[in-house]
C-alpha beads as a LAMMPS data file, in Angstrom:
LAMMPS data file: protein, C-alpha beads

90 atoms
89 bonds

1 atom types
1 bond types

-500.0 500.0 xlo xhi
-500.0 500.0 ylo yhi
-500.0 500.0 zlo zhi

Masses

1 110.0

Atoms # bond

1 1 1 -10.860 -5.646 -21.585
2 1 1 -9.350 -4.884 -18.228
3 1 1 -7.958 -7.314 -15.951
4 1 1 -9.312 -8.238 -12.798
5 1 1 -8.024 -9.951 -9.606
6 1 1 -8.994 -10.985 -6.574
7 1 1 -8.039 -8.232 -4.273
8 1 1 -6.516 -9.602 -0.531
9 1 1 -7.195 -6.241 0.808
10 1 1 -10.990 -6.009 -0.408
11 1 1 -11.686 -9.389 -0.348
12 1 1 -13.524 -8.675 -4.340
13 1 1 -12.958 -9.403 -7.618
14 1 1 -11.691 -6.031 -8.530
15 1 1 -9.824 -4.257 -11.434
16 1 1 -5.680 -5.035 -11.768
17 1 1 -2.973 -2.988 -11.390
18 1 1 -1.281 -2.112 -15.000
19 1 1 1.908 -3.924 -14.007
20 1 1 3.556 -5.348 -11.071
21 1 1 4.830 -2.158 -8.551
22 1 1 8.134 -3.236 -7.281
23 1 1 10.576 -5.596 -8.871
24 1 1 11.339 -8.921 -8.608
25 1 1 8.674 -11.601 -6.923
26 1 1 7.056 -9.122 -4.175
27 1 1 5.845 -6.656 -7.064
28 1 1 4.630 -10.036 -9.052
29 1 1 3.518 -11.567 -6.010
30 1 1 1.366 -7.432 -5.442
31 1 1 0.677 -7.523 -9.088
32 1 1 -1.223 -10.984 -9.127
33 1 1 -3.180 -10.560 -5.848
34 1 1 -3.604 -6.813 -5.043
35 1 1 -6.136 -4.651 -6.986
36 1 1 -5.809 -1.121 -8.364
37 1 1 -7.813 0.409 -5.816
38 1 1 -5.829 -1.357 -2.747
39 1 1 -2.643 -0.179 -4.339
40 1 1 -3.626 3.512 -4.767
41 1 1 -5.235 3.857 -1.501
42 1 1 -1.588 2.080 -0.202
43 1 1 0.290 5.097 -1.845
44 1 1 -1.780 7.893 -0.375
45 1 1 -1.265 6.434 3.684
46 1 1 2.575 5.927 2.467
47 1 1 2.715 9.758 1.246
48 1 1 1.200 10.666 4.693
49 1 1 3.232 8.283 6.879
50 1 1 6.369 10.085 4.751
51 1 1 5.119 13.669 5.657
52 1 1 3.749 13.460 8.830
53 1 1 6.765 11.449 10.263
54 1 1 9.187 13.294 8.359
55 1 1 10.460 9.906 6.851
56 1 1 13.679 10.219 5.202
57 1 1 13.770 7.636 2.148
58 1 1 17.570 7.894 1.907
59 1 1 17.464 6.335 5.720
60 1 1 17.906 2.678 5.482
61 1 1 15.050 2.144 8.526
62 1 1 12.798 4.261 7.149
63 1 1 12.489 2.316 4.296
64 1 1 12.419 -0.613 6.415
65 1 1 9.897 0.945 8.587
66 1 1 7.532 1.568 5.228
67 1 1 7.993 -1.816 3.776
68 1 1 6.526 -3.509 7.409
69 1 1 3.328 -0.942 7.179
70 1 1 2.684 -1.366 3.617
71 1 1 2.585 -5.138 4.378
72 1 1 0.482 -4.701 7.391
73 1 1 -1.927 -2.164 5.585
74 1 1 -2.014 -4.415 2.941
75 1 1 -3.132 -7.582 4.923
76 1 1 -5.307 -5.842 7.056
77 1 1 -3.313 -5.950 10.264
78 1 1 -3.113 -2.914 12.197
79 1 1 -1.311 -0.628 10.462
80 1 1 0.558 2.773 11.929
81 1 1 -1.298 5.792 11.389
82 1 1 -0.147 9.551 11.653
83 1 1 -0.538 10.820 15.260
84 1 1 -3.654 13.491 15.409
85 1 1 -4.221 12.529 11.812
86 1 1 -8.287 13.370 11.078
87 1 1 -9.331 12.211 7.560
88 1 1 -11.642 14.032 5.482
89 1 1 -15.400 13.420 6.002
90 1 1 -17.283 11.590 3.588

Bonds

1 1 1 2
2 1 2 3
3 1 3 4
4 1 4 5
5 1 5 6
6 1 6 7
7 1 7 8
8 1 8 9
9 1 9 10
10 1 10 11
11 1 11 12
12 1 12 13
13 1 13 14
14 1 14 15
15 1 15 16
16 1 16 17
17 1 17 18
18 1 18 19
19 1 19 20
20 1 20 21
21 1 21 22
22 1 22 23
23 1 23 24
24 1 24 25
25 1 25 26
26 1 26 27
27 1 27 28
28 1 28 29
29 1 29 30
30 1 30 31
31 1 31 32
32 1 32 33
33 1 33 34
34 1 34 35
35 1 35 36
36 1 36 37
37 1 37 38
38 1 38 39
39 1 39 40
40 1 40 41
41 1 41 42
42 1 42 43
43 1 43 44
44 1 44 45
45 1 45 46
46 1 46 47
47 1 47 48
48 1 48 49
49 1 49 50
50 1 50 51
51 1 51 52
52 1 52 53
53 1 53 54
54 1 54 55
55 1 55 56
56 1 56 57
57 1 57 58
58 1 58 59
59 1 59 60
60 1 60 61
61 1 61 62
62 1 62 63
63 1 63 64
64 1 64 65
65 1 65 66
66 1 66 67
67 1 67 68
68 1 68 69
69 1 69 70
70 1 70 71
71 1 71 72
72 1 72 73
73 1 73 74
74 1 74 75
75 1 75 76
76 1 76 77
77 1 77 78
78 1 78 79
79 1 79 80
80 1 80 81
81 1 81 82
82 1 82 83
83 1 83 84
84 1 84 85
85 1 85 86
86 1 86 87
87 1 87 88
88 1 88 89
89 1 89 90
C-alpha cells in the first residue's frame, strides 16, 4: 500500500516520497509533509534554475541561493524563475 501525506505545496492528501530527500531533520521534516509530486516538480525548476543561471554547485552561494528557492517554491511564496523562461503548453 503506498503512503500518503498531506502535501503543503498541494494542499491534498497525496502519495509520499520513498524516503526523506536530504539528511538530517529538513529531509524528515520534507519527507513527512511534502508529497511525491511536489518534490519532483521541485527538482525539475532546480535543474532549470541550475542551467539557465549557470549555477555552480561547488559555489557556496549558489547552494545557498537554491536552498532559499526550494523553500520558497515549496511554500508557495514567490519563487525565482529563469529570465525569458516559456514553459511548454499544455
Amino acid at each position: 500500500m503506498t503512503r500518503t501525506v498531506f502535501c503543503t505545496k498541494y494542499q491534498a492528501d497525496m502519495e509520499a516520497m520513498d524516503r526523506p530527500p536530504y539528511p538530517g531533520a529538513k529531509g524528515q521534516t520534507l519527507f513527512e509533509t511534502l508529497s511525491k509530486q511536489a518534490w519532483q516538480d521541485w527538482l525539475a525548476h532546480q535543474t532549470m534554475l541550475i542551467n539557465e543561471k549557470q549555477l555552480n554547485m561547488m559555489n557556496a552561494d549558489d547552494r545557498k541561493y537554491l536552498l532559499s528557492e526550494m523553500d520558497k517554491f515549496l511554500n508557495n511564496e514567490d519563487f525565482d524563475k529563469a529570465e525569458g523562461y516559456v514553459p511548454e503548453s499544455e
